[in-house]
C-alpha positions as a Python dict, from the first residue, in 0.01 Angstrom:
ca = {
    (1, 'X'): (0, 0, 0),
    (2, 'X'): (257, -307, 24),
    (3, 'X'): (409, -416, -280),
    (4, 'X'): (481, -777, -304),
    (5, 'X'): (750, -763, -553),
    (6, 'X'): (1121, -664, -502),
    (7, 'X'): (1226, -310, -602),
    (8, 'X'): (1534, -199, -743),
    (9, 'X'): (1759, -120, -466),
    (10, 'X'): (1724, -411, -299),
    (11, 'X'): (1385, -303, -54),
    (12, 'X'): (1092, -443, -64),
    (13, 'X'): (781, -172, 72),
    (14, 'X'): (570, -351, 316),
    (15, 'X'): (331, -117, 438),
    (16, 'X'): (302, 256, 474),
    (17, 'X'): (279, 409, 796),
    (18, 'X'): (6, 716, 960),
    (19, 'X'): (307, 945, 1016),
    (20, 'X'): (432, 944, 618),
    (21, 'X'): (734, 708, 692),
    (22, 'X'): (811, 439, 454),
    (23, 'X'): (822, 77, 642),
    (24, 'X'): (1082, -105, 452),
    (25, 'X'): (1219, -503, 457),
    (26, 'X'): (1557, -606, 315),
    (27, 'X'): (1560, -890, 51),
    (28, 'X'): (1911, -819, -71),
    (29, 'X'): (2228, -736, 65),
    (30, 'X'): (2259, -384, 204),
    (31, 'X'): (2288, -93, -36),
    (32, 'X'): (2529, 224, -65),
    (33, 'X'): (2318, 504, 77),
    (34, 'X'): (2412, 865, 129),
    (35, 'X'): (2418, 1097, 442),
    (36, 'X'): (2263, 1425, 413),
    (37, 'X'): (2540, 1747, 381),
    (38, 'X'): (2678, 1781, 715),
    (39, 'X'): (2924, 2060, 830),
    (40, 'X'): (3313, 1939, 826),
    (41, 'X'): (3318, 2206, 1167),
    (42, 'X'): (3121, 2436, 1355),
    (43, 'X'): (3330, 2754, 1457),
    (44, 'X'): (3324, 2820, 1854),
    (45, 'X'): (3151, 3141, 1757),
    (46, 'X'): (2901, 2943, 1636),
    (47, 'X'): (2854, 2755, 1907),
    (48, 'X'): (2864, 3051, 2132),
    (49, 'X'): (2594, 3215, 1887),
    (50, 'X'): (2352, 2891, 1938),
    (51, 'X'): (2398, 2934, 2326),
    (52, 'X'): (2289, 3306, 2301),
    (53, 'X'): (1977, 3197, 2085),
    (54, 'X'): (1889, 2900, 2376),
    (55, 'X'): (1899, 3221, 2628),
    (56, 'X'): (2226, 3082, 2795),
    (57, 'X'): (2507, 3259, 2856),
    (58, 'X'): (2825, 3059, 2681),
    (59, 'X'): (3033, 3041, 2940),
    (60, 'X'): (2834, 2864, 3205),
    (61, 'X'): (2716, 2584, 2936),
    (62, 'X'): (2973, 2255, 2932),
    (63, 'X'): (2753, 2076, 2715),
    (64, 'X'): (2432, 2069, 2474),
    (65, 'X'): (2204, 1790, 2380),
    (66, 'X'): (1908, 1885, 2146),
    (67, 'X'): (1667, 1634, 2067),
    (68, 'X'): (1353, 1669, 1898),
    (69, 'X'): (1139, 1697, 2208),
    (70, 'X'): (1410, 1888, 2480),
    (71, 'X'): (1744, 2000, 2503),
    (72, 'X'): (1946, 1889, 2787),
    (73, 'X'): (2236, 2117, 2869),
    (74, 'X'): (2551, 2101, 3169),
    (75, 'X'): (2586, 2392, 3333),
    (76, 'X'): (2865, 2485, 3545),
    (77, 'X'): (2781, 2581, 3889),
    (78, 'X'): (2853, 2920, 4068),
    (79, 'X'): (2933, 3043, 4369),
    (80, 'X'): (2664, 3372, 4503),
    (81, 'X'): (2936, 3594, 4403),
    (82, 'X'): (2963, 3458, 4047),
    (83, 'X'): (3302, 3212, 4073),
    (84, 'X'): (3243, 2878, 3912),
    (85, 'X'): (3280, 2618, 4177),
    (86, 'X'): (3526, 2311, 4167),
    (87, 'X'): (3420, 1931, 4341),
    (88, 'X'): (3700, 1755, 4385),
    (89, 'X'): (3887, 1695, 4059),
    (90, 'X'): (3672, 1870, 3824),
    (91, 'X'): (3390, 2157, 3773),
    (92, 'X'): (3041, 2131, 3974),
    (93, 'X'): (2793, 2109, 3717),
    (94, 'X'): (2379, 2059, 3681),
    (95, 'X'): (2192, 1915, 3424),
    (96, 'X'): (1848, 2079, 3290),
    (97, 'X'): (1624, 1971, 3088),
    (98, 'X'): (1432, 2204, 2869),
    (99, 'X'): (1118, 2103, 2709),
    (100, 'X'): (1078, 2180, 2311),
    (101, 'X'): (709, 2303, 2227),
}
């Protein structure tokens, strides 16, 4: 339910919503608010761990997007024989997107 009157920090609730988010309006200048903990670093052996768990193999992924409802990874691109293959200046890469149930 909406409150009408001003709350502490600055927010004033105006409604709730169906998926348990809190709607909120500013009627005060923006407040300090604090990030949840968040790694200084990820080790490459991390990384290379979170590859294996996605069922890629590390060292034909250039990049990894995850979102909430599909990761998107760059792949480099090989030849039949197994040789990653260069297009003019750089790497040939795909993209592939992969669905999250």
């Amino acid at each position: 339910m909406a409150t009408p009157s001003a709350e502490p920090n600055g927010l004033r609730e105006v409604a709730p919503t169906p998926d348990g988010w809190r709607q909120f309006e500013k009627d005060r200048p923006p407040i300090a608010v604090q990030l949840p903990p968040v790694p200084a670093r990820i080790t490459r052996d991390t990384v290379r761990n979170i590859c294996r768990l996605l069922g890629l193999d590390p060292r034909d992924v250039r990049d990894i997007s995850l979102g909430i409802a599909e990761m998107t990874a760059t792949l480099y691109l090989k030849s039949p024989d197994g040789h990653k293959i260069r297009y003019g200046d750089g790497p040939a890469t795909t993209v592939v997107t992969i669905p999250i149930d």
